[in-house]
C-alpha positions as CSV (number, residue, x, y, z in Angstrom):
1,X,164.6,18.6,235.9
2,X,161.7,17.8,233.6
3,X,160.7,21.6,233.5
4,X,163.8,22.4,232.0
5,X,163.6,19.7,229.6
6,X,160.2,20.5,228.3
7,X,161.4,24.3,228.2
8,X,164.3,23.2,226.1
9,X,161.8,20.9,223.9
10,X,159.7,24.1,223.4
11,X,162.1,26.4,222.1
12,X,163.5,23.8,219.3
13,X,159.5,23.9,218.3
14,X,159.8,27.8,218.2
15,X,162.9,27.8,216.1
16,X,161.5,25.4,213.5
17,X,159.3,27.2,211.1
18,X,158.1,25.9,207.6
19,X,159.7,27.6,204.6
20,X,155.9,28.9,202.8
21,X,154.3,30.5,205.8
22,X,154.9,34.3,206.7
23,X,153.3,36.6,209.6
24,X,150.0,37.1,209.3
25,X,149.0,39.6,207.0
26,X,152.2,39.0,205.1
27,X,151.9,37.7,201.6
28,X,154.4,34.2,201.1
29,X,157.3,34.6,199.3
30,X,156.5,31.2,197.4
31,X,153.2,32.1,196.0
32,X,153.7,36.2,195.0
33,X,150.3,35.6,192.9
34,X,148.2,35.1,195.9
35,X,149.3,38.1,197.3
36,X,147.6,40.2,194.6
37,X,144.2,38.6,194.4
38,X,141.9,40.2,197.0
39,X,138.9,38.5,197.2
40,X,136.1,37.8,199.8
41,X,134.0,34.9,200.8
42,X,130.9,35.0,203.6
43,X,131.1,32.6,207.1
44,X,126.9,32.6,207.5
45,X,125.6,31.7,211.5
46,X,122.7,29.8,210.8
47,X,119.4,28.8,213.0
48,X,119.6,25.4,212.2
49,X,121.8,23.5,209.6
50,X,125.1,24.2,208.0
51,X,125.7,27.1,205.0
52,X,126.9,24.5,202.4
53,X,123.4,24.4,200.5
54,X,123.7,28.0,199.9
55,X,125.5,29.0,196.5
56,X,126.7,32.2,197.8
57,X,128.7,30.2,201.0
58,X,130.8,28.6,198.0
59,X,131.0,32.1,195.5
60,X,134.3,34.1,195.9
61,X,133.8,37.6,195.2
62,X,136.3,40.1,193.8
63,X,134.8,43.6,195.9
64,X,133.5,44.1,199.5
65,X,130.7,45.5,197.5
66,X,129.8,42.2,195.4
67,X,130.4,40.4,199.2
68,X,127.5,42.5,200.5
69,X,125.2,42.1,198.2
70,X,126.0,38.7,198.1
71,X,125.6,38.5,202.0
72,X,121.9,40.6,201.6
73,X,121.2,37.9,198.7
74,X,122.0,35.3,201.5
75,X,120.0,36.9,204.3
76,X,116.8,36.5,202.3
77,X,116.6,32.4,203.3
78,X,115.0,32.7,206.7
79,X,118.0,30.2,208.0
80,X,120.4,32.4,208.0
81,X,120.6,34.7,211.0
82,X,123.9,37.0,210.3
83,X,126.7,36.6,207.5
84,X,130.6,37.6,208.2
85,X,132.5,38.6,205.3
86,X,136.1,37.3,205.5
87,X,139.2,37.7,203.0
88,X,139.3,34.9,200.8
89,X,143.1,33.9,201.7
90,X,144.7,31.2,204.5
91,X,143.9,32.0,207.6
92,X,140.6,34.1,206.4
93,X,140.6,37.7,207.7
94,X,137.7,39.1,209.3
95,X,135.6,42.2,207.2
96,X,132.9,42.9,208.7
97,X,129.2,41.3,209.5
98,X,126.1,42.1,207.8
99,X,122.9,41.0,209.7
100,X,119.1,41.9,209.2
């Protein structure tokens, strides 16, 4: 009896979905201005430490071009062991990685 209950509980969960949110790779219908700004930020795997010291780990760039030469600008502190650029949005979209 307690499966069917916790199947039951599961599918209210399902059906209850927050107004802003949309598929992924779907712009939100309450923010249409988010949808048309395309930028990129960089996710960097480091040796030891965390990114945060590093200006270009904060920068929000405007072209995959401006993201990879910000990721090669990155890649000269010998910390930094690859860099992922991602699309600056919520969740953040894998790009591509740039390494040594």
């Amino acid at each position: 009896m307690g499966g069917v209950r916790n199947m039951m509980k599961n599918e209210e969960f399902r059906a209850v979905r927050p107004a802003a949110t949309a598929e992924p790779g779907q712009p939100t219908a309450s923010r249409p201005d988010e949808s048309a700004r395309h930028g990129y930020r960089m996710l960097a795997t480091m040796v030891q430490g965390t990114a945060a010291t590093l200006p270009q780990a904060w920068q929000s760039y405007g072209s995959i071009e401006e993201a990879r030469g910000g990721a090669r600008a990155m890649l000269h502190n010998h910390r930094v062991l690859r860099v992922a650029i991602v699309e600056d949005r919520i969740p953040p979209q894998f790009v591509e990685w740039v390494s040594r």
